[in-house]
C-alpha positions, -999 to 999 in steps of 0.1 A, spaced: 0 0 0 12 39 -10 17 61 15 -6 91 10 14 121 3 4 156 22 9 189 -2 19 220 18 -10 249 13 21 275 2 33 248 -23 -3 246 -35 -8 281 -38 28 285 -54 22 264 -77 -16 282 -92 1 315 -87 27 300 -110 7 284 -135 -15 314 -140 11 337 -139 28 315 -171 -8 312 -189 -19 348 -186 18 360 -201 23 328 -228 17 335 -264 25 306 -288 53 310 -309 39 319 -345 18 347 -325 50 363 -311 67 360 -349 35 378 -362 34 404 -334 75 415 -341 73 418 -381 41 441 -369 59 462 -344 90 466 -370 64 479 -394 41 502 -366 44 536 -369 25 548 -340 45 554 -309 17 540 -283 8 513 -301 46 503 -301 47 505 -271 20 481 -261 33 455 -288 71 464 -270 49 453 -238 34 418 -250 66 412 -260 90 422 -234 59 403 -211 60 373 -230 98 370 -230 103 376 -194 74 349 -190 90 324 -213 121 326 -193 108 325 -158 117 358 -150 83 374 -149 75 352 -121 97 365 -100 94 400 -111 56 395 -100 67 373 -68 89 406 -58 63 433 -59 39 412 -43 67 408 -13 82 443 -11 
């Protein structure tokens, strides 16, 4: 017989905060291509920046380092 194992409610919650923080920031790959030949070719400074922001977001997502980012200002 298998010993039940116990999960930790701050690993729980760690790991929804992480798994919505990924899915809310993740854009598949052929959207991100589509979104940087668009930002090359925008002309409008604020709309540059927003695409500069999905971008830069999705990125730091893709890398892990939004998460912390987010953890940070939710601790300091």
């Amino acid at each position: 017989m298998t010993q039940a194992t116990t999960i930790k409610e701050a690993d729980l919650i760690e790991s929804v905060a992480a798994a919505l923080q990924y899915i809310s920031y993740y854009h598949p790959a052929d959207y991100i291509s589509h979104l940087a030949r668009a930002y090359d070719r925008e002309q409008a400074p604020a709309a540059k920046d927003a695409m500069a922001q999905i971008l830069t977001n999705s990125y730091m997502s893709a890398t892990g380092k939004l998460y912390f980012l987010f953890l940070h200002q939710c601790l300091y």
